[in-house]
PQR file of N, CA, C, O and H, with PARSE charges and radii, in Angstrom:
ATOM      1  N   UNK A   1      50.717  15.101 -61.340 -0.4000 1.5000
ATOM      2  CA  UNK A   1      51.117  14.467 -62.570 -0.0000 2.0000
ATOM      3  C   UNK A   1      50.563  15.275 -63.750  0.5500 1.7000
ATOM      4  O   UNK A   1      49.378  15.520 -63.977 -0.5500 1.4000
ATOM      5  N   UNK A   2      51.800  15.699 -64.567 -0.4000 1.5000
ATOM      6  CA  UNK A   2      50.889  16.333 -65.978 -0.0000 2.0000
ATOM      7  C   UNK A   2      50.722  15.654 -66.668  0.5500 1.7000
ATOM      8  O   UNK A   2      51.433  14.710 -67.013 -0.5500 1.4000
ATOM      9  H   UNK A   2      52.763  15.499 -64.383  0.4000 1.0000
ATOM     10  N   UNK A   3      49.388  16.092 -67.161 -0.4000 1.5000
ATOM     11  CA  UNK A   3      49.198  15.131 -68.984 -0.0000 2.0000
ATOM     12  C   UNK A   3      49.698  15.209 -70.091  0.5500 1.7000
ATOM     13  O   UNK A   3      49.950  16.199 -70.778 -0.5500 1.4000
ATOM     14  H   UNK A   3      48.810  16.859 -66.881  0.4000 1.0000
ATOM     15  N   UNK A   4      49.891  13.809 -70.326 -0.4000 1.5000
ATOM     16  CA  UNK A   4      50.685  14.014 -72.019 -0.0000 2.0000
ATOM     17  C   UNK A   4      50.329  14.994 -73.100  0.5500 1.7000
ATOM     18  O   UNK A   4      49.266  15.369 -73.594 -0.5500 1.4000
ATOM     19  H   UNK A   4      49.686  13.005 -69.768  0.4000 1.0000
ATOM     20  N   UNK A   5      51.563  15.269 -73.286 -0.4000 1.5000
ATOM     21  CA  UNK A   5      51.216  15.918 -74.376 -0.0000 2.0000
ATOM     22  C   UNK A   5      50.254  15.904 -75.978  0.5500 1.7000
ATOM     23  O   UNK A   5      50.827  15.263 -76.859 -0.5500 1.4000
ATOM     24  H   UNK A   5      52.427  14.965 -72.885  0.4000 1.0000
ATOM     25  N   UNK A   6      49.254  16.370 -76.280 -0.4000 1.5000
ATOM     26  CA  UNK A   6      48.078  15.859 -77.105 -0.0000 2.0000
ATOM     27  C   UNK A   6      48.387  15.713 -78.060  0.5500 1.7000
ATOM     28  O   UNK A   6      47.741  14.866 -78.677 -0.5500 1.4000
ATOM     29  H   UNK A   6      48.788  16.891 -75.565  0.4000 1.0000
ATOM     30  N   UNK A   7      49.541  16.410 -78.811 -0.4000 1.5000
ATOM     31  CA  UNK A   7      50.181  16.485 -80.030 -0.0000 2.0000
ATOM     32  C   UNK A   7      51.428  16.171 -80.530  0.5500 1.7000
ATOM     33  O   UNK A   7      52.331  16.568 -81.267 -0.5500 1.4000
ATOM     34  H   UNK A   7      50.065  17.099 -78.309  0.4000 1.0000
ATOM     35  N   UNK A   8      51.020  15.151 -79.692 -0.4000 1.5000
ATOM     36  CA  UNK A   8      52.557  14.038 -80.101 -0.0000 2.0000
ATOM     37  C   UNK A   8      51.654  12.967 -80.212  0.5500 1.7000
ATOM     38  O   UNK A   8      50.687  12.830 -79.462 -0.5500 1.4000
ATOM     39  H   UNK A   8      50.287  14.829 -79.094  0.4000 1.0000
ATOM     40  N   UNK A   9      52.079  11.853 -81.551 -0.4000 1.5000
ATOM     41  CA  UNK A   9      51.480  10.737 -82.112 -0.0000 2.0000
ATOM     42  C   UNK A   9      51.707   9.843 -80.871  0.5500 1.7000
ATOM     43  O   UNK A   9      50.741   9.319 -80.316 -0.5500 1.4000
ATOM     44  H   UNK A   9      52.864  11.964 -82.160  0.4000 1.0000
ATOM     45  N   UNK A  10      53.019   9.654 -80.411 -0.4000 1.5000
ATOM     46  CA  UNK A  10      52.975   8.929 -79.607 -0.0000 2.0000
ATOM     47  C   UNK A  10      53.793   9.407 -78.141  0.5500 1.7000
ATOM     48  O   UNK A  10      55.004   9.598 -78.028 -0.5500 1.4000
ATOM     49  H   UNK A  10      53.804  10.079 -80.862  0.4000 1.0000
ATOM     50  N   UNK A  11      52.767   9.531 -77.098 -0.4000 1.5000
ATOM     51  CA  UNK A  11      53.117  10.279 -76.034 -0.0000 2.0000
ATOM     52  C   UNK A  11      53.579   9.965 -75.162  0.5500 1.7000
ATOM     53  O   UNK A  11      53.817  10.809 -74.298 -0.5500 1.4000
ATOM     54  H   UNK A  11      51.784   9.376 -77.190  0.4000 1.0000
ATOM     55  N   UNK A  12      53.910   8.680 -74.971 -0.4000 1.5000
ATOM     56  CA  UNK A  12      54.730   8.354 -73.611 -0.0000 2.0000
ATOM     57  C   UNK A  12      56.056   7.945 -74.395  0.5500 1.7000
ATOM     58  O   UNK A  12      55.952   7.374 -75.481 -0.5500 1.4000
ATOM     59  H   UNK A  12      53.716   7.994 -75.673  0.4000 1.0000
ATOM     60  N   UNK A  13      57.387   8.256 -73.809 -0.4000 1.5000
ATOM     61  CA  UNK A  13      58.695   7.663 -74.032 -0.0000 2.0000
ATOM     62  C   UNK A  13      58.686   6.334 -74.005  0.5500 1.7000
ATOM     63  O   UNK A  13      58.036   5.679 -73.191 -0.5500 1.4000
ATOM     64  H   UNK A  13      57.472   8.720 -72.928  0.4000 1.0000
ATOM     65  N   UNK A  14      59.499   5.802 -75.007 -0.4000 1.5000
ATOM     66  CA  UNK A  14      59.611   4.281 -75.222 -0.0000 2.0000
ATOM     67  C   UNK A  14      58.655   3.145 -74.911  0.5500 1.7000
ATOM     68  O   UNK A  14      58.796   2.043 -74.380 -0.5500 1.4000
ATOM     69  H   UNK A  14      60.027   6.334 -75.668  0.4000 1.0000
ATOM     70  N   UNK A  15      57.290   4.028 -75.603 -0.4000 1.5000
ATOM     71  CA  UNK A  15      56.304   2.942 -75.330 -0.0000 2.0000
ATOM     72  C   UNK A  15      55.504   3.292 -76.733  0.5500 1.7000
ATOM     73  O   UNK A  15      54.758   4.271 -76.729 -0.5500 1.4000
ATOM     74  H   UNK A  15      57.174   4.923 -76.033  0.4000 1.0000
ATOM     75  N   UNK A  16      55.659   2.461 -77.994 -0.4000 1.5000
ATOM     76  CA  UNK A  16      55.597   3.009 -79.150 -0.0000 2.0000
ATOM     77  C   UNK A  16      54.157   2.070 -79.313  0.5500 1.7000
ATOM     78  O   UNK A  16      53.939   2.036 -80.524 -0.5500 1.4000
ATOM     79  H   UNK A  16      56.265   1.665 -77.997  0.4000 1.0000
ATOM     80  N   UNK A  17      53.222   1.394 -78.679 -0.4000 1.5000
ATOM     81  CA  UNK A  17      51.825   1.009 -78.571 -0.0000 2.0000
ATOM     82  C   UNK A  17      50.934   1.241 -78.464  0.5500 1.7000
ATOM     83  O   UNK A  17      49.945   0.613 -78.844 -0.5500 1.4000
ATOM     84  H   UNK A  17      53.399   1.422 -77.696  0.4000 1.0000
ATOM     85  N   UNK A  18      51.009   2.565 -77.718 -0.4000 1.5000
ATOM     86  CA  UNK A  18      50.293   3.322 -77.578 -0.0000 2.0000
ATOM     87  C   UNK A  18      49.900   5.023 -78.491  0.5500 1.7000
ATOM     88  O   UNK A  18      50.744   5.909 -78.621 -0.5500 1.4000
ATOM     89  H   UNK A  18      51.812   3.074 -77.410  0.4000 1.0000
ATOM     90  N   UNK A  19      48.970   5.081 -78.824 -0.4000 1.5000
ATOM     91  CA  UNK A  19      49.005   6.631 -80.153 -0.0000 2.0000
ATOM     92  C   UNK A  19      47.713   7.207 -79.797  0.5500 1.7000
ATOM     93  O   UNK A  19      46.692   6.633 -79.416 -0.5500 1.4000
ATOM     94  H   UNK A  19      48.285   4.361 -78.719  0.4000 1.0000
ATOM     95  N   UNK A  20      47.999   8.760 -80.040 -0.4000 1.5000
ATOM     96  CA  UNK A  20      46.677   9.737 -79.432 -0.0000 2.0000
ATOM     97  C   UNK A  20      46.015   9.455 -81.215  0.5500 1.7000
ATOM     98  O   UNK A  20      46.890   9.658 -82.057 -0.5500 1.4000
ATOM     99  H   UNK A  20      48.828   9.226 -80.350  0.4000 1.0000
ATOM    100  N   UNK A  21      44.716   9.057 -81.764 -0.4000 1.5000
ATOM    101  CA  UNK A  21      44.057   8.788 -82.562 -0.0000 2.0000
ATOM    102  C   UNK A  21      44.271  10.369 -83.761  0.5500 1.7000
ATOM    103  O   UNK A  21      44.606  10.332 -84.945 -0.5500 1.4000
ATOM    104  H   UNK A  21      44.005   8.891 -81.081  0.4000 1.0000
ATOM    105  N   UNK A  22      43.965  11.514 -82.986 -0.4000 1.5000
ATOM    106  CA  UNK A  22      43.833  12.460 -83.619 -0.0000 2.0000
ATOM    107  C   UNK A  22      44.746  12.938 -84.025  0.5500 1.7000
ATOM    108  O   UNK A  22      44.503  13.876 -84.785 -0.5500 1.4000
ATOM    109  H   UNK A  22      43.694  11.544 -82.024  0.4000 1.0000
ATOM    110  N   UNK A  23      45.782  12.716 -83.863 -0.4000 1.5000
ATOM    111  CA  UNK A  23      47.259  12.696 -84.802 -0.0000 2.0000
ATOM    112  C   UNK A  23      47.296  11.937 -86.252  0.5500 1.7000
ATOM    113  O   UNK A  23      47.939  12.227 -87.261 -0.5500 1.4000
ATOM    114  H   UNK A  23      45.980  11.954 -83.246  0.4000 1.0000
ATOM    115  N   UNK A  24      46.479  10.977 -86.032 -0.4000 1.5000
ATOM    116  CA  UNK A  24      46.787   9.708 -87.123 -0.0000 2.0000
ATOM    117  C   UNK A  24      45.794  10.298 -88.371  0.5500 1.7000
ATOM    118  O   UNK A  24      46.099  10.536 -89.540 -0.5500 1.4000
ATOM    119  H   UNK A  24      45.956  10.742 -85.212  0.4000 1.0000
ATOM    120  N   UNK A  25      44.489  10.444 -87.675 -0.4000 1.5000
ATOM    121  CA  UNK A  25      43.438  10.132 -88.773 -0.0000 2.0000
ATOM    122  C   UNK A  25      43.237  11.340 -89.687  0.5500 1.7000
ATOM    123  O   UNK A  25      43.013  12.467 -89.247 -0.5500 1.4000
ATOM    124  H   UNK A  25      44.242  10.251 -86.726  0.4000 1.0000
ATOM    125  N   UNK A  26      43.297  11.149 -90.510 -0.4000 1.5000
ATOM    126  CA  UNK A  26      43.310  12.380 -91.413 -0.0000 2.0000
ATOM    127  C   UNK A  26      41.748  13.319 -92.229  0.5500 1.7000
ATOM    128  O   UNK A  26      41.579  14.505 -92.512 -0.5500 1.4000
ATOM    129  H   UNK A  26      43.479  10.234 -90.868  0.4000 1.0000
ATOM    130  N   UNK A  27      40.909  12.158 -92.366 -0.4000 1.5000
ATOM    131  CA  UNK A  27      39.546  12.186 -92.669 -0.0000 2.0000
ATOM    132  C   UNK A  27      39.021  13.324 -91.688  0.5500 1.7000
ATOM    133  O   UNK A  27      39.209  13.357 -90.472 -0.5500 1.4000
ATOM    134  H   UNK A  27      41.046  11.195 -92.136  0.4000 1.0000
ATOM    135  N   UNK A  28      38.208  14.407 -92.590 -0.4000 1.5000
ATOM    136  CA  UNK A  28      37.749  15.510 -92.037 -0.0000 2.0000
ATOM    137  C   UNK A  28      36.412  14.719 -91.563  0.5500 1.7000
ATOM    138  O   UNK A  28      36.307  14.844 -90.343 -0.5500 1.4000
ATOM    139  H   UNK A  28      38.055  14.380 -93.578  0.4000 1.0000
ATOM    140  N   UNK A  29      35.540  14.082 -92.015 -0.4000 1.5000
ATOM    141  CA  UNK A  29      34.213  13.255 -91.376 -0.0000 2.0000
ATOM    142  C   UNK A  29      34.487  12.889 -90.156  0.5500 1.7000
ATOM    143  O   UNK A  29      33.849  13.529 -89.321 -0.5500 1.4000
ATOM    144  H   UNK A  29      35.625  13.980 -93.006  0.4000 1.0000
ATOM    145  N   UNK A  30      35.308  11.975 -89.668 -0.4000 1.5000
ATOM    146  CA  UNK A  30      35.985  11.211 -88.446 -0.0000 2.0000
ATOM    147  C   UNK A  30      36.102  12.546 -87.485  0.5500 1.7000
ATOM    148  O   UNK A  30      36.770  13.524 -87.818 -0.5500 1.4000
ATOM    149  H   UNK A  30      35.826  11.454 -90.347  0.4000 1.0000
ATOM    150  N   UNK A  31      35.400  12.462 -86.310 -0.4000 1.5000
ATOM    151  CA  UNK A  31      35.246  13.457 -85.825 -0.0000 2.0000
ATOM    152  C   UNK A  31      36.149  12.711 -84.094  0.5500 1.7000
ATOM    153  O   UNK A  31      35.807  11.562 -83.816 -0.5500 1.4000
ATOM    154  H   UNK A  31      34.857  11.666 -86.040  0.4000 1.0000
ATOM    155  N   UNK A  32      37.016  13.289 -83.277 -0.4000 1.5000
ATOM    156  CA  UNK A  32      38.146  12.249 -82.723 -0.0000 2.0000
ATOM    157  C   UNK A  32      38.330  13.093 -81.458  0.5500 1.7000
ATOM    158  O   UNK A  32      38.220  14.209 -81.966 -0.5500 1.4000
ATOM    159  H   UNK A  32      37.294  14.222 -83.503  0.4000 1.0000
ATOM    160  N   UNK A  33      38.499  13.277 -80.387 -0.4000 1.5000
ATOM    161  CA  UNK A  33      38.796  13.795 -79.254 -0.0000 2.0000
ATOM    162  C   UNK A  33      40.440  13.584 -78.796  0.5500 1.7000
ATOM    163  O   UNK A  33      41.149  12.582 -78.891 -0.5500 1.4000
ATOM    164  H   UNK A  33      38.588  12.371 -79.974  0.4000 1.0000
ATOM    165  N   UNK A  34      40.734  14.906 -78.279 -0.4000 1.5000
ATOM    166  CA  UNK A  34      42.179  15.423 -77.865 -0.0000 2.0000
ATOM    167  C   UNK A  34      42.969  14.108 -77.391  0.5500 1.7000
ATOM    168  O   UNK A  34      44.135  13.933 -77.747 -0.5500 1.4000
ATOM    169  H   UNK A  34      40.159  15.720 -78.201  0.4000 1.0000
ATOM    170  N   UNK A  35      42.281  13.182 -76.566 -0.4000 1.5000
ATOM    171  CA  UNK A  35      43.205  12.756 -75.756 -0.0000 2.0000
ATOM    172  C   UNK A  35      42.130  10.867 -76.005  0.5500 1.7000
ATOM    173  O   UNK A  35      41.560  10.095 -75.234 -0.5500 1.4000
ATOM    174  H   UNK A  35      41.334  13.325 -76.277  0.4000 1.0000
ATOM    175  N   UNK A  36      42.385  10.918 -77.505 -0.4000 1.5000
ATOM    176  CA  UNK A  36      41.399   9.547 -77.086 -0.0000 2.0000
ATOM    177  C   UNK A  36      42.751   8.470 -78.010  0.5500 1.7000
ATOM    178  O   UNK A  36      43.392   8.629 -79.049 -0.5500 1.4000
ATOM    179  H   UNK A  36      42.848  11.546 -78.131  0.4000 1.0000
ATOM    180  N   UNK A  37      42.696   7.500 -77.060 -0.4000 1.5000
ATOM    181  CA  UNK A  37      44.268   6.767 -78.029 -0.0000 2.0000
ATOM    182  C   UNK A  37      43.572   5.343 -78.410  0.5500 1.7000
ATOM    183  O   UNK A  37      42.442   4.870 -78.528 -0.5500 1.4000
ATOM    184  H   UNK A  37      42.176   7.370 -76.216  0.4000 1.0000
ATOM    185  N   UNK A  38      44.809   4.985 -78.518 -0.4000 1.5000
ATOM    186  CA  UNK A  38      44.835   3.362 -79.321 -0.0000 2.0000
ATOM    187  C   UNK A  38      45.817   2.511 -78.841  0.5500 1.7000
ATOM    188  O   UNK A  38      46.886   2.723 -79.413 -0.5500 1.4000
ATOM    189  H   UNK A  38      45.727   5.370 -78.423  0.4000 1.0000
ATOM    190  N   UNK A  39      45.878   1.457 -77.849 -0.4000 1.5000
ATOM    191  CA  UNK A  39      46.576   0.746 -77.527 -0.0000 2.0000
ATOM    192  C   UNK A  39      46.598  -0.719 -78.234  0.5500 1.7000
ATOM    193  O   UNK A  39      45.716  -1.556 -78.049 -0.5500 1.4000
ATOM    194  H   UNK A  39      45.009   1.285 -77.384  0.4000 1.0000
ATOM    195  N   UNK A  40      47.745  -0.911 -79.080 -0.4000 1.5000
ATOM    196  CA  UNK A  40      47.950  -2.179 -79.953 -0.0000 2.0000
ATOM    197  C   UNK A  40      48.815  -3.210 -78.806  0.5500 1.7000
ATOM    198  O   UNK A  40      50.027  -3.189 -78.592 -0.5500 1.4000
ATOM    199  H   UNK A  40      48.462  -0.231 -79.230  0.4000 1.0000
ATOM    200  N   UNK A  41      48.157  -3.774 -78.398 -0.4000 1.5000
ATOM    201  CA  UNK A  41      48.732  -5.126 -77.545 -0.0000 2.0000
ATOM    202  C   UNK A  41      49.668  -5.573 -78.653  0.5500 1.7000
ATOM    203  O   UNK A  41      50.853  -5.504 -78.327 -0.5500 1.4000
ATOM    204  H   UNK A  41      47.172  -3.791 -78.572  0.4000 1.0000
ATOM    205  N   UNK A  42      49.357  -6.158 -80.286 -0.4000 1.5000
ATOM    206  CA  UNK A  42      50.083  -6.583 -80.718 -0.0000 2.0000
ATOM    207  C   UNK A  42      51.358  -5.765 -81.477  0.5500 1.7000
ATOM    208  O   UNK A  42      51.099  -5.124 -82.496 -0.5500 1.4000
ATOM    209  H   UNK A  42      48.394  -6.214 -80.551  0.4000 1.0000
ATOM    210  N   UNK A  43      52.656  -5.803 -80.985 -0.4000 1.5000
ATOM    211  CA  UNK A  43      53.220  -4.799 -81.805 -0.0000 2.0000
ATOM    212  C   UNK A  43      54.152  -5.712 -82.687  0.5500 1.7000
ATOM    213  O   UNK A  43      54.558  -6.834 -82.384 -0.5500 1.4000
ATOM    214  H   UNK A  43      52.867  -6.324 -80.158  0.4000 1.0000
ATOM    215  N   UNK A  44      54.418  -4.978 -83.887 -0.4000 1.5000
ATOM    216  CA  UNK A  44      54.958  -5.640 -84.894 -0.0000 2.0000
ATOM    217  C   UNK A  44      56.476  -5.588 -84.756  0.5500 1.7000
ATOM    218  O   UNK A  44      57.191  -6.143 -85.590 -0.5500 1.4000
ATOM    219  H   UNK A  44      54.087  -4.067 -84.134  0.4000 1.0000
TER
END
């Protein structure tokens, strides 16, 4: 199995809940790892 791709906001097909963090955050302080995400149970 390969791993998602790191540089896509959101890396799995039709599953828009899930986001790799270091895409998003823009703040040079915020220091964020390749492959660390964010799963929103609640989606809008």
């Amino acid at each position: 199995m390969a791993a998602p791709d790191k540089d896509l906001k959101f890396p799995l097909p039709n599953y828009t809940r899930l986001c790799f963090l270091k895409n998003i955050i823009t703040n040079p302080n915020i220091i964020v790892g390749d492959y660390t995400y964010y799963d929103d149970f609640e989606v809008i």
